[in-house]
Every structure is written in C-alpha cells, then in structure tokens.
C-alpha beads as a LAMMPS data file, in Angstrom:
LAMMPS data file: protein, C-alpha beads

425 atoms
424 bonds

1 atom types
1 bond types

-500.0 500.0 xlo xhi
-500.0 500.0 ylo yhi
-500.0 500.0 zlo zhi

Masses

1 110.0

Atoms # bond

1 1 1 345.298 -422.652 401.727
2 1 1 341.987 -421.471 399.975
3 1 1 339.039 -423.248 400.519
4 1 1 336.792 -422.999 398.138
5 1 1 333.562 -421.905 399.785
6 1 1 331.718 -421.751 396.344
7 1 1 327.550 -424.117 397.234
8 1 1 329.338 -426.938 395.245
9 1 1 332.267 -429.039 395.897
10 1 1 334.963 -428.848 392.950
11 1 1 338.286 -430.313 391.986
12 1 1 341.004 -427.832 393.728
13 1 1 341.840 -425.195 391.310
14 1 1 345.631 -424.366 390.725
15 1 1 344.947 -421.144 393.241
16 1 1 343.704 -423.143 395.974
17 1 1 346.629 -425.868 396.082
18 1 1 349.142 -425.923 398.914
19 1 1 352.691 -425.468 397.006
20 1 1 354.085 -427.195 400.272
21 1 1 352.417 -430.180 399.181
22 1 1 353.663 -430.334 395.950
23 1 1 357.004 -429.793 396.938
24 1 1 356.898 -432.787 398.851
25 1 1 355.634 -434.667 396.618
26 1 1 357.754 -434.633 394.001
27 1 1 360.569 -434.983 396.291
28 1 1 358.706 -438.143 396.947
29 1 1 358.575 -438.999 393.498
30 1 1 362.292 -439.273 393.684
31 1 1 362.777 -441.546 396.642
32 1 1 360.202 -443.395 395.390
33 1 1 361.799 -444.349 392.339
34 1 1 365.493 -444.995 393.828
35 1 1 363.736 -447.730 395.581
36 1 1 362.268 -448.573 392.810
37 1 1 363.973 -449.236 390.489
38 1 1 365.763 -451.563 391.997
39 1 1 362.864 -453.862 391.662
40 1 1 362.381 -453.459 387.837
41 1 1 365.484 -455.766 387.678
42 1 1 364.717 -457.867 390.904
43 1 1 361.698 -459.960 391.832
44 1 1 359.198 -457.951 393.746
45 1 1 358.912 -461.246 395.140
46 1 1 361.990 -460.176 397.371
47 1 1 361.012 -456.624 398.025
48 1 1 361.224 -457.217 401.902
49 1 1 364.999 -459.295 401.670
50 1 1 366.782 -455.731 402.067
51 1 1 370.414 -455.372 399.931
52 1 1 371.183 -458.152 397.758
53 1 1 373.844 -459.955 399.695
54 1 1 376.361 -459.967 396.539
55 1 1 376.917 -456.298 396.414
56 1 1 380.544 -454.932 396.000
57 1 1 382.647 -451.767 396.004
58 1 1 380.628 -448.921 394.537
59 1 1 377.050 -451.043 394.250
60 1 1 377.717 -451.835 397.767
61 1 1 377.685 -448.201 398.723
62 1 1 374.894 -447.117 396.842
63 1 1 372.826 -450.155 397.933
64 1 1 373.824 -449.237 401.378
65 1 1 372.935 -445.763 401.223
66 1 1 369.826 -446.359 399.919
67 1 1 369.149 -448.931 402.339
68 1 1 369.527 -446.370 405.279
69 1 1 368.412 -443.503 403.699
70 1 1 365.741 -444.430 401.133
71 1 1 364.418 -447.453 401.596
72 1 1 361.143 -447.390 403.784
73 1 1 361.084 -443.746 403.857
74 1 1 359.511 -442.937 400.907
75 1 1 356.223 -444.736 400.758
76 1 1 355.853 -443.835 404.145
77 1 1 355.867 -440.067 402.760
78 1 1 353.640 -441.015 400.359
79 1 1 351.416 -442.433 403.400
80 1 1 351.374 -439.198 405.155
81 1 1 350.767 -437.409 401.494
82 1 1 347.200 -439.443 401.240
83 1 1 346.435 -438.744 404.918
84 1 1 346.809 -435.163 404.025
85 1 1 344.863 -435.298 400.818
86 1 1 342.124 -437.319 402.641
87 1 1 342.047 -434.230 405.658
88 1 1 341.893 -431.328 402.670
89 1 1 339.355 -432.940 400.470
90 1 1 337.178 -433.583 403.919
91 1 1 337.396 -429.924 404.560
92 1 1 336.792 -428.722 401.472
93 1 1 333.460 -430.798 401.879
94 1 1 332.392 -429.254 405.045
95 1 1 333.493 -425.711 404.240
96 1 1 330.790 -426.413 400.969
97 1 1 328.065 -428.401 402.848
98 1 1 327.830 -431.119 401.131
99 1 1 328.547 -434.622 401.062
100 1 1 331.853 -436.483 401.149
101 1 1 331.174 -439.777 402.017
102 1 1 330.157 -440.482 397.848
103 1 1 331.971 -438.572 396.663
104 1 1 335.580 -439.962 398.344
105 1 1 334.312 -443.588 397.556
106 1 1 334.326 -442.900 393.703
107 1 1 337.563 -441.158 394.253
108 1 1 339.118 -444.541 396.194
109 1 1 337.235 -446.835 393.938
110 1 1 339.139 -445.224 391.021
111 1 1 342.224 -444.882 393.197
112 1 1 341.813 -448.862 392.962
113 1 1 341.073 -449.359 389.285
114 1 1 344.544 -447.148 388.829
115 1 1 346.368 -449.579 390.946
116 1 1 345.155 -452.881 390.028
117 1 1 345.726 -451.867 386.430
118 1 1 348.993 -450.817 387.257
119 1 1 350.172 -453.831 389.241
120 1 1 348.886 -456.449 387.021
121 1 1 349.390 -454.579 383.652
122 1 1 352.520 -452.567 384.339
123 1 1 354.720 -453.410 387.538
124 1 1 353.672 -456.077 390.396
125 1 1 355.314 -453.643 393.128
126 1 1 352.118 -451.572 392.519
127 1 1 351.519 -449.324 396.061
128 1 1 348.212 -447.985 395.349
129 1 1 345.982 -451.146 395.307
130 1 1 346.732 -451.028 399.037
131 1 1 346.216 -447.228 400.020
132 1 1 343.116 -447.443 398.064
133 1 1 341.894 -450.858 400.629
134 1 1 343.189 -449.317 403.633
135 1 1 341.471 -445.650 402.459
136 1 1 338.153 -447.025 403.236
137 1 1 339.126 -447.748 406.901
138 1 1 340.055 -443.647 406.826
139 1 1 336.127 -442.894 406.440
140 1 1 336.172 -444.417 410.479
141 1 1 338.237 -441.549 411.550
142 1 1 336.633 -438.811 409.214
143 1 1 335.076 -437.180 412.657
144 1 1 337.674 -437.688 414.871
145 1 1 339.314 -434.451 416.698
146 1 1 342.232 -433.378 415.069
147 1 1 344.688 -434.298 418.148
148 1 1 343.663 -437.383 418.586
149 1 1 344.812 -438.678 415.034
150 1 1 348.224 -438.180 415.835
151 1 1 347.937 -440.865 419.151
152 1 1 345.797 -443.341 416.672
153 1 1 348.231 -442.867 414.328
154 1 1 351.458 -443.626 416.650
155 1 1 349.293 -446.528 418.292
156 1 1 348.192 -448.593 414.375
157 1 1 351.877 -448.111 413.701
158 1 1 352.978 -449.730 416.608
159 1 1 350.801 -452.821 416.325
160 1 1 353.275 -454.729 414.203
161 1 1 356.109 -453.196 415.781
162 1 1 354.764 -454.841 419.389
163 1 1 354.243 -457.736 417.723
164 1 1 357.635 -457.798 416.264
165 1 1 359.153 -457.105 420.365
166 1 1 357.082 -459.857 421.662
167 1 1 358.614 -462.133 419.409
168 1 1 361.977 -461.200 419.874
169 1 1 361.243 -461.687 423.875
170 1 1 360.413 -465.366 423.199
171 1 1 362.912 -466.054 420.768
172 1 1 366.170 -468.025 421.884
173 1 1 368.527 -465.632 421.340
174 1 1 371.166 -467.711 419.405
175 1 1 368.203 -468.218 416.675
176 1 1 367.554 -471.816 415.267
177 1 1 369.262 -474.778 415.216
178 1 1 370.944 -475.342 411.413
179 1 1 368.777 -478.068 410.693
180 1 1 365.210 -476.480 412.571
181 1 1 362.878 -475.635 409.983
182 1 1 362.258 -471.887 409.458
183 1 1 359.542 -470.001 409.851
184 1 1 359.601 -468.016 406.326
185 1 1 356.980 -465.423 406.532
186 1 1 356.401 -464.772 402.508
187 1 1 356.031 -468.453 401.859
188 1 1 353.529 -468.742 404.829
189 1 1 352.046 -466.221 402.926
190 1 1 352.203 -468.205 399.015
191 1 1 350.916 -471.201 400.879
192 1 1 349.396 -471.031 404.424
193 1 1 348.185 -475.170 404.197
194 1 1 351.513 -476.277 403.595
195 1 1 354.161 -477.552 405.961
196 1 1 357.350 -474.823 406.506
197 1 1 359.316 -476.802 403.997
198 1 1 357.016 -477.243 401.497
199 1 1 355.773 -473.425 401.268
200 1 1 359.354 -472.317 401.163
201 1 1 360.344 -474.553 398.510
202 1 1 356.978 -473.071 396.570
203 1 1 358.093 -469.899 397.693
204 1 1 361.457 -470.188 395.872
205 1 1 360.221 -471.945 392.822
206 1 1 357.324 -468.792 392.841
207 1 1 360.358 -465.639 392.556
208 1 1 362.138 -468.218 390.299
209 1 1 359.346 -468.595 388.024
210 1 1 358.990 -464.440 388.846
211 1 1 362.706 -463.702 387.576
212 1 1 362.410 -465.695 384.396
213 1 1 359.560 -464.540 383.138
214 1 1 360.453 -460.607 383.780
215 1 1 363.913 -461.426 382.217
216 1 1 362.980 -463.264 379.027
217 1 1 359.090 -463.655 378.626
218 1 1 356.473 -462.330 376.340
219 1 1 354.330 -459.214 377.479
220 1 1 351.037 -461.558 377.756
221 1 1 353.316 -464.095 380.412
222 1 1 353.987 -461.185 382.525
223 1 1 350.836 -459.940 383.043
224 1 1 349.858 -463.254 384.848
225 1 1 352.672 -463.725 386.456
226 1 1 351.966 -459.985 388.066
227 1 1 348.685 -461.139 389.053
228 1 1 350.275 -463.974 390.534
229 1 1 352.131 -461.744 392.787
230 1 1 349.504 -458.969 393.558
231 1 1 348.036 -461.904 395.119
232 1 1 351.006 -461.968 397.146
233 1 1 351.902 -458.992 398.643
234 1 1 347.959 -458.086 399.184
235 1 1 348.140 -460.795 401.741
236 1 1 351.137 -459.072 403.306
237 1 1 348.575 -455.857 403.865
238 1 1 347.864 -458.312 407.066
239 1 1 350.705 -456.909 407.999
240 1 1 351.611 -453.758 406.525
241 1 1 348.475 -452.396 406.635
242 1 1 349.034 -451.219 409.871
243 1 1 352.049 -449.325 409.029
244 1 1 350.270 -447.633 406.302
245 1 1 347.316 -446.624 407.842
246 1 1 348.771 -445.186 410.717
247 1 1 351.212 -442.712 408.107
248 1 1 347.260 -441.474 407.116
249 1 1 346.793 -440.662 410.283
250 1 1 349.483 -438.601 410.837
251 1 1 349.465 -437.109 407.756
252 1 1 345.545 -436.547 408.468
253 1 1 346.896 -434.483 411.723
254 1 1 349.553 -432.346 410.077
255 1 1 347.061 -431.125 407.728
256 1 1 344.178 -430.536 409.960
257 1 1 346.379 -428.987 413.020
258 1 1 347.126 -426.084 410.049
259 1 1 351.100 -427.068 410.131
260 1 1 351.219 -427.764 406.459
261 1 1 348.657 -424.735 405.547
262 1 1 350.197 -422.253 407.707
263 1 1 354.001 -423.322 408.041
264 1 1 355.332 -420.447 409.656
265 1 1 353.370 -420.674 413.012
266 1 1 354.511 -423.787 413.553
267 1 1 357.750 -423.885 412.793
268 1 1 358.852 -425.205 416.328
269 1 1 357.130 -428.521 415.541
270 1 1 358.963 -428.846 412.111
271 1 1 362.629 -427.505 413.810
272 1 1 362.092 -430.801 416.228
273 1 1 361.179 -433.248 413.396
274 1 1 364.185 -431.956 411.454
275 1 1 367.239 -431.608 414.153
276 1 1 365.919 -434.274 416.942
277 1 1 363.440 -436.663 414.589
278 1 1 366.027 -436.884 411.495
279 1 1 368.814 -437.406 414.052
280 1 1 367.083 -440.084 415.988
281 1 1 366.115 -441.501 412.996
282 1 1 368.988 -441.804 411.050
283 1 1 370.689 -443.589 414.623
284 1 1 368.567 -446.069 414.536
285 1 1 368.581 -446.557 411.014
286 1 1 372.491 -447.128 411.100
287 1 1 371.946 -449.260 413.858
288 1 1 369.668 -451.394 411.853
289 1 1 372.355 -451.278 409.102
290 1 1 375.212 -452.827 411.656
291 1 1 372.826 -455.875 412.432
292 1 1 372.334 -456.734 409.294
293 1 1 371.124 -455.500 405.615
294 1 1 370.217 -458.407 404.285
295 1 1 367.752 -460.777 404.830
296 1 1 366.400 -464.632 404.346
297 1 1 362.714 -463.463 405.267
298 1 1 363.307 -465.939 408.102
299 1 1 361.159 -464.752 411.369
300 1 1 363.247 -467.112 413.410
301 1 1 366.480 -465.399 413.332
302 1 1 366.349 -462.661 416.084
303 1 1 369.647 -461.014 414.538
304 1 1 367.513 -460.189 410.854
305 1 1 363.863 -459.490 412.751
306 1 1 366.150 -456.660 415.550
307 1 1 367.465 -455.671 411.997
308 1 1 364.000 -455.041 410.523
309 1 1 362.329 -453.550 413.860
310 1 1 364.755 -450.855 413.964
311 1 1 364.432 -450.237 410.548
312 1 1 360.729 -449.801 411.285
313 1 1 360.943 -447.616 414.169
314 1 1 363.488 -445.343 411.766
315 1 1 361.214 -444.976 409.094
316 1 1 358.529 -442.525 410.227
317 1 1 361.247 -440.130 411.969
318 1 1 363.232 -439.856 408.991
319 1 1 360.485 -439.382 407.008
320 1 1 358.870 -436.989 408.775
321 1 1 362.486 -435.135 409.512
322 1 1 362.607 -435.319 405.487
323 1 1 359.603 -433.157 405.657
324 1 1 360.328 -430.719 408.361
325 1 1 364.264 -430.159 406.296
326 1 1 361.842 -429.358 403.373
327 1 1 359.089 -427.225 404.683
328 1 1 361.790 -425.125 406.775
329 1 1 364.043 -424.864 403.325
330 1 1 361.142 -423.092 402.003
331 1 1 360.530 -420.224 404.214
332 1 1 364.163 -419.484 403.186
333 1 1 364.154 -416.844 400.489
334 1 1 367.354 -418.676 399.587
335 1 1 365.863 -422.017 398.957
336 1 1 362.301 -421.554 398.328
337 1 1 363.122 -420.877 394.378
338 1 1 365.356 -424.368 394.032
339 1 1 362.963 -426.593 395.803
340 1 1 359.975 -424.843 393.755
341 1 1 361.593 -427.085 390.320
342 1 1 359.892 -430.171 392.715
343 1 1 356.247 -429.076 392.468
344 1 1 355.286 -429.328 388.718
345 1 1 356.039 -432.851 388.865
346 1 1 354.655 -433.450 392.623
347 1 1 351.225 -431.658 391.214
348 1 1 351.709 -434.498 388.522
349 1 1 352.330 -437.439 390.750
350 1 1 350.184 -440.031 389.969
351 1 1 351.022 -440.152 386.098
352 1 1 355.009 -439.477 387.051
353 1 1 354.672 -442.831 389.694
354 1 1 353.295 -444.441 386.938
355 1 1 355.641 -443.380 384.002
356 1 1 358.391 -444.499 385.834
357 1 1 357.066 -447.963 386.075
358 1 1 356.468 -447.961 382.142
359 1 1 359.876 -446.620 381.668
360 1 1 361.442 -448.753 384.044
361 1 1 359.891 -452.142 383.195
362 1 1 360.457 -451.606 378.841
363 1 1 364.099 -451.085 380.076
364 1 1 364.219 -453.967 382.088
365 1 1 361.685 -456.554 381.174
366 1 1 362.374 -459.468 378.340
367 1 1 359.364 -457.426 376.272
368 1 1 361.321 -454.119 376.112
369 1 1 365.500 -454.078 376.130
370 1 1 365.613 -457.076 378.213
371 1 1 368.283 -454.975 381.014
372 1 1 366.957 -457.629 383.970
373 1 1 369.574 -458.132 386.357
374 1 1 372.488 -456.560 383.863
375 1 1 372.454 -453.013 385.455
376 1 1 374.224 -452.474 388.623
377 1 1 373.070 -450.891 391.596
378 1 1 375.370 -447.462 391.016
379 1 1 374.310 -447.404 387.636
380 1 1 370.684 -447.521 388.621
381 1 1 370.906 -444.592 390.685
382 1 1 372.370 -442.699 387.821
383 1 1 369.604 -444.140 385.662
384 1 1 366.688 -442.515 388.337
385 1 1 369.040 -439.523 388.123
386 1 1 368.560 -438.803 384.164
387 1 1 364.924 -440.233 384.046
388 1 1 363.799 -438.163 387.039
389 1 1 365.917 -434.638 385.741
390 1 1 363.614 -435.474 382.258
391 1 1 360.080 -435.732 384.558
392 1 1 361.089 -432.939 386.083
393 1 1 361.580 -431.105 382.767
394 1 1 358.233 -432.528 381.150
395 1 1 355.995 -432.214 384.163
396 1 1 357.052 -428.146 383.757
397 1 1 356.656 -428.105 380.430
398 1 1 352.729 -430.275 380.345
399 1 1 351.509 -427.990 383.031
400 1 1 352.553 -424.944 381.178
401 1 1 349.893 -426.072 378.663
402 1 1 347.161 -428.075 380.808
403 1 1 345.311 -427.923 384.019
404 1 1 346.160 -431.605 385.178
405 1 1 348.502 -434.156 384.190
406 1 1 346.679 -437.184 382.329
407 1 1 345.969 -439.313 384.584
408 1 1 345.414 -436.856 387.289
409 1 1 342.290 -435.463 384.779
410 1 1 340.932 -438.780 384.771
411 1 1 341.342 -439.405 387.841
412 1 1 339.449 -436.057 388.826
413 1 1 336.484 -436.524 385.761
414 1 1 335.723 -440.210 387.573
415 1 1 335.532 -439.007 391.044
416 1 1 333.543 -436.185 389.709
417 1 1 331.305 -437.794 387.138
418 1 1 331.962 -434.795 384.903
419 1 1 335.132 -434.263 382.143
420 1 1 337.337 -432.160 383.824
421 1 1 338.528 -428.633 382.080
422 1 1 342.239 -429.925 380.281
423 1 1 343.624 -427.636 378.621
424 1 1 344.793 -423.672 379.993
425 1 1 342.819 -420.698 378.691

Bonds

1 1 1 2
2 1 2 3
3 1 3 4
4 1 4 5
5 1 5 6
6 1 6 7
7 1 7 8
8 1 8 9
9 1 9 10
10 1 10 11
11 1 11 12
12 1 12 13
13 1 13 14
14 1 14 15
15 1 15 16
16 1 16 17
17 1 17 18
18 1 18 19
19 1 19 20
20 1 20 21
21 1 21 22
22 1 22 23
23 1 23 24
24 1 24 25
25 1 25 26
26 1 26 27
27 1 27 28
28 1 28 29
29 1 29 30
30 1 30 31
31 1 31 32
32 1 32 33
33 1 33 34
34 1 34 35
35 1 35 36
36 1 36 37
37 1 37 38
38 1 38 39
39 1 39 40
40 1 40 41
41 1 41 42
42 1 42 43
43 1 43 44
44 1 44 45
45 1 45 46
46 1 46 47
47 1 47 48
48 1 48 49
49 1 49 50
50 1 50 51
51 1 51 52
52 1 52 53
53 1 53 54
54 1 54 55
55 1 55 56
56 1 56 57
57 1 57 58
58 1 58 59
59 1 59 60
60 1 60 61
61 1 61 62
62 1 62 63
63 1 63 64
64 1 64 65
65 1 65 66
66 1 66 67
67 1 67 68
68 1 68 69
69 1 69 70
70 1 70 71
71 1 71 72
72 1 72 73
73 1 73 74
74 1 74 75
75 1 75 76
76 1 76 77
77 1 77 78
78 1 78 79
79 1 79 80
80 1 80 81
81 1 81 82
82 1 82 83
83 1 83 84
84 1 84 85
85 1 85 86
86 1 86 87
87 1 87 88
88 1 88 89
89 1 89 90
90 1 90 91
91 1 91 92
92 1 92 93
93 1 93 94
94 1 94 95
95 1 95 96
96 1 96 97
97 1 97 98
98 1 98 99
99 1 99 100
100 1 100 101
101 1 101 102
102 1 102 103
103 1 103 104
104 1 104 105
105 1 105 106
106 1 106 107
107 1 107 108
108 1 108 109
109 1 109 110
110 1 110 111
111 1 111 112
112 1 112 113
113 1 113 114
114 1 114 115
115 1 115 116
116 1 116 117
117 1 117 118
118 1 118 119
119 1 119 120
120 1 120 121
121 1 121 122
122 1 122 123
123 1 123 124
124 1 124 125
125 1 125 126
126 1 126 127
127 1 127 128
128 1 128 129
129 1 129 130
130 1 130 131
131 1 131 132
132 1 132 133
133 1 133 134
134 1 134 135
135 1 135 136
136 1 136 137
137 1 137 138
138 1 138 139
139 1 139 140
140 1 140 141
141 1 141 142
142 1 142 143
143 1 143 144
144 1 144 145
145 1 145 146
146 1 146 147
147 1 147 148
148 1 148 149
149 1 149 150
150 1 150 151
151 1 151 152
152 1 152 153
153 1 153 154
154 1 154 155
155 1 155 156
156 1 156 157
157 1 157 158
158 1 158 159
159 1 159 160
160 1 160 161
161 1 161 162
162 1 162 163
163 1 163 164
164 1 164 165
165 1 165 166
166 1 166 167
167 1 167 168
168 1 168 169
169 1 169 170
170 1 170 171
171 1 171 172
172 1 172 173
173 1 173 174
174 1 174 175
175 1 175 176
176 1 176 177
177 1 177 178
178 1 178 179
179 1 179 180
180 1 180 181
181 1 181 182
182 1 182 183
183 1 183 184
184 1 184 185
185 1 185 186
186 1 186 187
187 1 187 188
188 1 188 189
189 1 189 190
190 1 190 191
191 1 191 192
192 1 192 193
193 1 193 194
194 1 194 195
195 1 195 196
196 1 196 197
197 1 197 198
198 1 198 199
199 1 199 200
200 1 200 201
201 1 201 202
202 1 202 203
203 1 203 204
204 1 204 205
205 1 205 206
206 1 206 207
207 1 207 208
208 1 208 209
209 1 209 210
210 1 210 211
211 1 211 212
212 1 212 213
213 1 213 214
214 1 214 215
215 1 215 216
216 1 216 217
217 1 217 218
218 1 218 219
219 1 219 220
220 1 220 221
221 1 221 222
222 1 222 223
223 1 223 224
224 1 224 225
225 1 225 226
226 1 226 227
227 1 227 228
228 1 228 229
229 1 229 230
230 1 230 231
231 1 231 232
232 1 232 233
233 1 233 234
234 1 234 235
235 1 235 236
236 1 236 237
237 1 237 238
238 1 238 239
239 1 239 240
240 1 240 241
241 1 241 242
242 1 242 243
243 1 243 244
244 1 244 245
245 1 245 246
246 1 246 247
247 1 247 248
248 1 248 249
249 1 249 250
250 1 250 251
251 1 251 252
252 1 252 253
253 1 253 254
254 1 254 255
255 1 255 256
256 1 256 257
257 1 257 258
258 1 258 259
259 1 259 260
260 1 260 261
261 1 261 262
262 1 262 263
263 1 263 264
264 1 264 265
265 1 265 266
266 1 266 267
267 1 267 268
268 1 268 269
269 1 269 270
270 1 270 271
271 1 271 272
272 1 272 273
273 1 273 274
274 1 274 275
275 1 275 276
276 1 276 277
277 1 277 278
278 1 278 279
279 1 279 280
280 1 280 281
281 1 281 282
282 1 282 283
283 1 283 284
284 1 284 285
285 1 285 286
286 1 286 287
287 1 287 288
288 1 288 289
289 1 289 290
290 1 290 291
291 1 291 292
292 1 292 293
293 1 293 294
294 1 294 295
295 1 295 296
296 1 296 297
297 1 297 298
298 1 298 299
299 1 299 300
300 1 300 301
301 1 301 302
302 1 302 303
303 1 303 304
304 1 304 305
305 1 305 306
306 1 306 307
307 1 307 308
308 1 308 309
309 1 309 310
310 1 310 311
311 1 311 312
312 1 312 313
313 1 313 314
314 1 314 315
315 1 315 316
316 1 316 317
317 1 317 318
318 1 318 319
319 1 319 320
320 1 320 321
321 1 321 322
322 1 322 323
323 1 323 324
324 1 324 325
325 1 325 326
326 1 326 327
327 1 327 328
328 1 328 329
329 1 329 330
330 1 330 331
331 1 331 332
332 1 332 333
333 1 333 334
334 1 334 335
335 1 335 336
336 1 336 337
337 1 337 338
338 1 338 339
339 1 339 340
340 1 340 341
341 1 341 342
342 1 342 343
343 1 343 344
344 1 344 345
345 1 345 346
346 1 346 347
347 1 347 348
348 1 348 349
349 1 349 350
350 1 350 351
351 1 351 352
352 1 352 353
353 1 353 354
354 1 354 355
355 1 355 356
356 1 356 357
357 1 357 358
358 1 358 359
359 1 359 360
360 1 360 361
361 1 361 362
362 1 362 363
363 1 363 364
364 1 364 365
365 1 365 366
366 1 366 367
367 1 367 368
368 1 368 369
369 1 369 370
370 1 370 371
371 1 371 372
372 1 372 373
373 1 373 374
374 1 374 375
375 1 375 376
376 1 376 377
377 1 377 378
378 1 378 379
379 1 379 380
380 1 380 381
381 1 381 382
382 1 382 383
383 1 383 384
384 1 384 385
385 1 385 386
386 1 386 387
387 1 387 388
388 1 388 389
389 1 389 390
390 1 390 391
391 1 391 392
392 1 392 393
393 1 393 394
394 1 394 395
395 1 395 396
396 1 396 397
397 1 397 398
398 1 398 399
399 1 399 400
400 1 400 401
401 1 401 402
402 1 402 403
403 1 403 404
404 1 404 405
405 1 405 406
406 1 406 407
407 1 407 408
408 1 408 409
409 1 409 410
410 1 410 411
411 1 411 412
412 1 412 413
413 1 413 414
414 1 414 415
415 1 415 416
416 1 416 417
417 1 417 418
418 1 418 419
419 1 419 420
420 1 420 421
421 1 421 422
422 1 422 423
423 1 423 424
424 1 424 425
C-alpha cells in the first residue's frame, strides 16, 4: 500500500488501494447476498431462527449448506473489512498530519444516513445502521498498539459467548417443562414490560403483520412496517454489538500488523488461518449443525442455545480461514488472474450491497413481482448466482468509465465536503 503523504488528506486514489481488499470484498458481496436473500422472501423478523424447519430434498441441502458455510460468516467479513478501512484511513491521517477525528465522524455520520435510508426505505435487514453506531466506539481504540487489538478484539467477542456458557451451566439440562413459559429473547426484545406470554404472542402477531405486508402491501405500508423492525433488531445491538465490534478489532490488527499490505511476509499467519482456523471452524460448525439448525428463539432450551454458541465460536475461524484461502490464492500466479474478476465489484461495495436489496425486494415484495415465499431455497441460490455474475459484469464495466461507483462518490463528497472527481480522464 501507498500512502499518500501529499500536506492534505484525500480520498484513496485507484493507485493507492490494496487489491487484496477488494478481492475480499467482493467475495463478501457474494456471501452476503446468499444469506440474503433468503430474507427478501422471509421476515427479517426471523433472521436469528436458522433453516426454516420445512425444508426438503434439494432446499434442504442448500439451506443446510448455507447454514454451515454461509450463514454468520459473511457479515463477520464485512466486520473485519470496516476494522480494516477504519486502521487505513487512520494512517493515512497520521502519515498527512492532520486530523481524523472530524473527518471519520462525517464519514460514520453518512455511513448512518446510508443505512437508515436503506433499512427503512429499501430492506429492514439493513447491516450498516449498526457498524455505523458501533464505529463511534472504534474512535476509543484509535491509539491503541497494534497487538493489543487483536486480545480486545478476541475478549468483546467473547462477552456474549461467556454469557451464553454461563447460561448453559445453570440451565437444567433436559430444558423446560412443556407447559413452563419460555423465555423468547426477540419478544423480550418487541416488548420488555410485558409478561413472557404476552410479548411472545406480540412477537408473533409483529412477523405476522411483517410477512403480510412484504407479501401483498403497498410500497408506502412497507416502509413503516421496516421502521417497525429497525426498531427491532437495533435493540438486539445489546447483544450483537459485541460480536461486531470485536470483528473491527481484528480487522483493525490485520491491517495495522502490515499482513494485508504486505501479504507475502506473513504468509505463516494466513497458512494457519486457512489449514488449522478453516478446519477448526468448519468442525464446530458441523457440530452446531448436528444439534440443531433450527430454532424457536427460545433461550430456555439448552439443545438450540449449544446449537447457536457453537455456531458463534465457528464464525470468526471460518471467516477468517475464508480470508487466509483467498489472500494465499493470490500470490499464486495461477489464481491471482481468476480471483482479480472479484475486485471491480468489491471496490464498488456499498452500491452492489445495496442493489441487491433493490433487486431483491422488487422481486419479492407485493410492490414489485410479488415472489414472497414462492421461490425455493435452491432456486434462490441460483437466483444470487445470475444476479451476482451480472454485478460482477457491471461493476467492470462502470469502473471502466468512472472513478467510484455512485454511491461510493457520495459517500466520499460527504465525508469530504467537496464533489468528488466522477468520471475517468
């Protein structure tokens, strides 16, 4: 990496971008939407349920496949994409001399404005209302040493995760009585006054009220019921939050150790993410799998919380193996030139992420072709497959032409206070 050592801090220019980066993003870009899109025709209501328990044959396997392979990986690649971002813009400020503080809060107040707009306008599953929240916590850690981000990091993650063990330890191990009323977290969350029975019959009537208005009602009808449930899930940053912020951390530390600017010195580090992490991971992700995939969002059945745990402590190794696979793949001569098709559209992820949500929810929604709950789970993978292939083909094609994709430029011109150069030449 370049950094540009010019008195005034700029946008990155094309030169000074790390290709790695982009490469992993747009490979990103693709998990991303596998997960997805399953929630264009599902309430995001039920984002944290795991495989619809109705799957069959084919659906079956691709929901199961996705499950251990896809789901949970990808936002936490995402997570250690904006930790990275957040270490290269913080450099770029020091190597300059000037401030970073203001100039990262426009950038994260923006950040916000994107996802707010997108969650309530476009899609409810919206993830960058909450990177943007948790980004102002990263400003705390802006002067800590670079191996030290890597332990805070591990340790934020974990908070849930111990919480999650404690519970387990208290938990009668045979679960609840049949006629014991559960402890559903998401309708503590819809209604924290009520009784257990009351906010889970709320609950219920809530992702009702979610599927029929995303299935048959009017564009103005879905914009409040997306509100509704941005309300929702930014009271599950309680606990999420910690997951996320911990992924910046990490991703803070790859950066800033030089392991994602110079590769090829630390290609130890990346062979043990990719043939002991990835392994590890993927165990325990299969593991997770055998106790169950599916679940009632009930904390007080030990079987479905072990489940989710596991599933946790999966997440981060596969995702980080993910990323070791891909930056060893291109020091290969071999495979350097294939994975290169990834970075147009990784250099455009912020308007691909939200394209996909426009494309996905007029496909879906009652306000576009009305597809809600009539495409099956194999289908929607072949779906992602053609919509992606075409992203992949227009992101090339854009950036052939401009400097930034659209909402990447506006993005930039906000944080900067200036209109961004658009187009090349």
């Amino acid at each position: 990496m370049t950094v540009s050592q010019s008195a005034g801090l700029a946008p990155v220019s094309p030169r000074e971008r790390i290709a790695t980066l982009d490469v992993i993003r747009g490979f990103a870009l693709l998990g991303i939407f596998l997960m997805n899109v399953e929630y264009f025709s599902r309430s995001t209501l039920t984002i944290a349920q795991g495989m619809p328990p109705d799957l069959e044959g084919i659906d079956f396997l691709a929901g199961w496949l996705i499950y251990v392979f896809v789901q949970g990986k990808f936002w936490t690649m995402f997570s250690l994409l904006f930790g990275m971002g957040f270490a290269v813009m913080l450099s770029r400020a020091q190597v300059a001399g000037r401030g970073f503080v203001g100039l990262y809060l426009r950038r994260t107040l923006a950040l916000l404005g994107f996802g707010l707009a997108h969650g309530i306008l476009v899609w409810s599953g919206d993830i960058l209302h909450a990177y943007a929240l948790l980004a102002f916590l990263l400003l705390l850690f802006r002067r800590m040493p670079a191996d030290r981000l890597w332990r805070w990091g591990i340790g934020l993650y974990a908070v849930p995760l111990i919480g999650m063990a404690v519970a387990l330890a208290v938990m009668p191990a045979e679960g609840p009585a049949d006629d014991t009323p559960n402890d559903t977290a998401m309708a503590q969350v819809v209604e924290t006054d009520a009784t257990e029975g009351e906010a889970e019959a709320r609950f219920a009537a809530l992702v009702a009220e979610s599927e029929r208005v995303m299935r048959e009602g009017r564009y103005g009808e879905a914009v409040v019921q997306r509100a509704r449930e941005l309300a929702v899930h930014l009271n599950m940053l309680v606990f999420g939050g910690w997951l996320i912020l911990g992924m910046f951390l990490i991703g803070a530390w790859l950066l800033r150790s030089g392991a994602i600017v110079e590769p090829a010195r630390h290609l130890r580090l990346f062979r043990w993410l990719t043939f002991a992490g990835l392994p590890a991971g993927i165990a325990l992700a299969l593991l997770s799998a055998s106790v169950g995939t599916s679940f009632a969002l009930d904390q007080a059945d030990p079987a479905m919380l072990r489940a989710l745990l596991l599933m946790l402590l999966a997440n981060p190794l596969i995702c980080l193996g993910y990323v070791g696979a891909i930056v060893l793949a291109l020091q290969s001569p071999r495979w350097a030139p294939r994975l290169a098709i990834l970075a147009p559209a990784g250099r455009m992820a912020l308007t691909n992420y939200l394209l996909q949500s426009v494309v996905g929810t007029l496909l879906f929604y009652g306000y576009g072709l009305g597809l809600y709950g009539q495409v099956p789970r194999a289908w929607q993978v072949v779906l992602v497959a053609g919509v992606f292939a075409l992203q992949l083909a227009f992101s090339a094609w854009w950036l052939e032409r401009f400097r930034y994709g659209p909402a990447e430029w506006l993005w930039r011109s906000i944080t900067y206070l200036r209109l961004q150069p658009m187009r090349r030449g």
